[in-house]
C-alpha positions as CSV (number, residue, x, y, z in Angstrom):
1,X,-30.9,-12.7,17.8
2,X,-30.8,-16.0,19.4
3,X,-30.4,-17.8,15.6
4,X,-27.4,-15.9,15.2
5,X,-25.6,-16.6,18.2
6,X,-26.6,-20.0,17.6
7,X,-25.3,-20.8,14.3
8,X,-22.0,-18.6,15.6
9,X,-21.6,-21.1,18.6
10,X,-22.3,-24.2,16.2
11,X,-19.5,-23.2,14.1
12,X,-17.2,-23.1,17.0
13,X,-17.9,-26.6,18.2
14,X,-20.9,-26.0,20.5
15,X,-23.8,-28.1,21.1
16,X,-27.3,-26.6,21.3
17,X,-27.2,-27.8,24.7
18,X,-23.9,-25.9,25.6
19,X,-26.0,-22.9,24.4
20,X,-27.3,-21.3,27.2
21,X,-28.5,-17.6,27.7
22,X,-25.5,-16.0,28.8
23,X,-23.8,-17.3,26.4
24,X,-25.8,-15.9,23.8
25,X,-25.5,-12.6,25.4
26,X,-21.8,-12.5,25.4
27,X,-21.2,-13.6,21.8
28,X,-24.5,-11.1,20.8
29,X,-22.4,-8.2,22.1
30,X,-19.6,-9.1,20.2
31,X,-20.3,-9.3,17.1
32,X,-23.0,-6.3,17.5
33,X,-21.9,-2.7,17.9
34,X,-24.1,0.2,18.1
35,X,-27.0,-1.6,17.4
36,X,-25.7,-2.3,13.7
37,X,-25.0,-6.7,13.6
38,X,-22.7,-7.9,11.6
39,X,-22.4,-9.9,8.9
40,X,-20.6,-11.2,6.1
41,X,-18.7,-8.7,4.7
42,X,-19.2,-4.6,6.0
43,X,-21.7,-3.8,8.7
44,X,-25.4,-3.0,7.3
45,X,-25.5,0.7,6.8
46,X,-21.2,0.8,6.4
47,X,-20.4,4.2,4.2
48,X,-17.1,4.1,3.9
49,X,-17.0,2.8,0.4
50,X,-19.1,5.5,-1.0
51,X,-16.4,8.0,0.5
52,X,-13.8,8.0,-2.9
53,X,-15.9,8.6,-5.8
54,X,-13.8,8.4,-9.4
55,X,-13.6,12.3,-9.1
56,X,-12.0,12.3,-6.0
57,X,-10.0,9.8,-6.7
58,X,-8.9,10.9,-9.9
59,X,-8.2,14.2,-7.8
60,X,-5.8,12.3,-5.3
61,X,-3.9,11.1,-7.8
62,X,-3.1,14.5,-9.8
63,X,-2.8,15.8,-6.5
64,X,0.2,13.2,-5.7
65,X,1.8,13.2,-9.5
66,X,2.3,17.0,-8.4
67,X,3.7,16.7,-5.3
68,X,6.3,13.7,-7.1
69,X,7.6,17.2,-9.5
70,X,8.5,19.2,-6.6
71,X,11.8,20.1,-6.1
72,X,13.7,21.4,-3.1
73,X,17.4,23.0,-2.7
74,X,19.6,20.9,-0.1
75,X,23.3,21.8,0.7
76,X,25.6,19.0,0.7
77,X,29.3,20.0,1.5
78,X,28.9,23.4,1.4
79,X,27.0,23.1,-2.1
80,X,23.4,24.3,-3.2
81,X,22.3,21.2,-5.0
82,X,18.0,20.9,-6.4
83,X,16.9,17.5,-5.8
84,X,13.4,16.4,-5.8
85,X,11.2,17.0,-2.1
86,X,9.4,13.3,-2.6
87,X,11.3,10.4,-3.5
88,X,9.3,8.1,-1.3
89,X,5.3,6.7,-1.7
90,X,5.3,6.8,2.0
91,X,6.0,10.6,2.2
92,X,3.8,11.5,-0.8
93,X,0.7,9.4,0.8
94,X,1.5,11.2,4.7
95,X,1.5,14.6,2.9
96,X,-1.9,13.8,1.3
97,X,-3.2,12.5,4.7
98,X,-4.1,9.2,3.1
99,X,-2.4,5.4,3.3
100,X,0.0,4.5,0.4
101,X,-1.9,1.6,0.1
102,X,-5.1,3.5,-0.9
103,X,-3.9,4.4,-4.6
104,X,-3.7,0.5,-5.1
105,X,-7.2,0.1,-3.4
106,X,-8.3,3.0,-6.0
107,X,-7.1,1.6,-9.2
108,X,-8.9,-1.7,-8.1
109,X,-11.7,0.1,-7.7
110,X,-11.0,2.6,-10.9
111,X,-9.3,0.5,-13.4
112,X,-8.9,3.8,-15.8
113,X,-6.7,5.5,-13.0
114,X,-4.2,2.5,-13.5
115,X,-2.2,5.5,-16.0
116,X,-2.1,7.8,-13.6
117,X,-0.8,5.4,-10.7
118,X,2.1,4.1,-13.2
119,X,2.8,7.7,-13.8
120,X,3.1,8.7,-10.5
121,X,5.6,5.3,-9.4
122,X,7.3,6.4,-12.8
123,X,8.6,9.9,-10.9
124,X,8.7,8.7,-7.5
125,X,11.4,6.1,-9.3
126,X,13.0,8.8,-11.1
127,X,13.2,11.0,-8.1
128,X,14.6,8.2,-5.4
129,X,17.3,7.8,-7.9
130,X,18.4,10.9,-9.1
131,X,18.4,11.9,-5.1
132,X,20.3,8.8,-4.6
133,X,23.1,9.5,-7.2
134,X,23.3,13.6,-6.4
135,X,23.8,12.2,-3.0
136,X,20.5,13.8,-1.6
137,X,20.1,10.5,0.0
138,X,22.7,8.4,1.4
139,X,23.2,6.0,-1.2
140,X,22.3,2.8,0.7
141,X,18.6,4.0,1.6
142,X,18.3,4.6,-2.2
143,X,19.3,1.2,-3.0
144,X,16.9,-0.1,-0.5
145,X,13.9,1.9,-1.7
146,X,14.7,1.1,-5.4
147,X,15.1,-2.5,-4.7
148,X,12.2,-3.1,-2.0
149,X,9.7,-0.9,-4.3
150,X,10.8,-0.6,-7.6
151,X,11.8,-4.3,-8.7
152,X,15.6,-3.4,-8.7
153,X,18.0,-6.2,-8.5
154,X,21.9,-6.6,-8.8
155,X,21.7,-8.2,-12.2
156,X,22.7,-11.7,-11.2
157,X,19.8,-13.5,-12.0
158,X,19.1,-13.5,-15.8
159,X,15.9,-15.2,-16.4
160,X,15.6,-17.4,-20.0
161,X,11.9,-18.5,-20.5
162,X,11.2,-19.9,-17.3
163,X,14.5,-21.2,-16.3
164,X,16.3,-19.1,-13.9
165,X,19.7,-18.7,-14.3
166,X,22.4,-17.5,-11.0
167,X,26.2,-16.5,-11.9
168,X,28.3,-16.3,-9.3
169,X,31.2,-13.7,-9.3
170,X,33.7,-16.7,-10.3
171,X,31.6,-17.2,-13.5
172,X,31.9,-13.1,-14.9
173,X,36.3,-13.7,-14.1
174,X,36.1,-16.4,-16.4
């Protein structure tokens, strides 16, 4: 215990004569928590990376490529329109009671599922913009999702094998 503490308190800037007993104890009981000490990296006996196997991972992901082929009816101005129910990564993750950031985190962990990630981006893209342009969303949140998440830009930066070139509205008059 007390070798811990001490080469804890050493790498803060304490001498071995600054370390005294109670000093131990405090730092001790913070970095120990139900009698498991940490270390570098996870606590000793830490399962939670043996939660997603590659079949349940792979299972998450058909799960969600479903969900982005959903379709809902919405009435805009009186009219029936069918629009797609997920147009977001946010909303598909929250309906699959996970964190959007776990099907990156997956695909790290599972190279082979990288497909099946692209696949599902593919129709979340799709579906943000053909809700966007039916109207399904109001136009400006669509422009911000496909911009923010999908790369989308307002085509005024043309880049020419490393050199980036800007053209400002006066250039496309002339």
């Amino acid at each position: 215990m007390h070798w811990l503490v001490f080469i804890i308190g050493f790498g803060l800037g304490f001498r071995p004569s600054e370390m005294g007993g109670f000093f131990c104890l405090i730092i001790f009981r913070i970095f120990a928590t139900n009698n498991i000490v940490m270390g570098a990296g996870a606590p000793i006996g830490n399962k939670n990376a043996e939660k997603w196997t590659f079949e349940k991972a792979r299972k998450l992901f058909e799960d969600a490529i479903a969900l982005t082929e959903e379709t809902d009816e919405y009435v805009l101005s009186g009219n029936k329109i069918s629009g797609y129910k997920f147009d977001f990564i946010g909303e598909v993750a929250v309906e699959l009671d996970v964190y959007h950031e776990l099907f990156g985190h997956l695909v790290g962990r599972f190279p082979e599922l990288d497909e099946m990630r692209d696949r599902m981006n593919s129709r979340i893209e799709r579906n943000c913009y053909s809700n966007t342009k039916k109207g399904i969303i109001k136009e400006a949140t669509g422009i911000v999702n496909l911009k923010s998440n999908w790369g989308w830009t307002d085509r005024q930066r043309v880049d020419v094998g490393g050199v980036v070139l800007k053209f400002d509205s006066d250039d496309a008059k002339a």
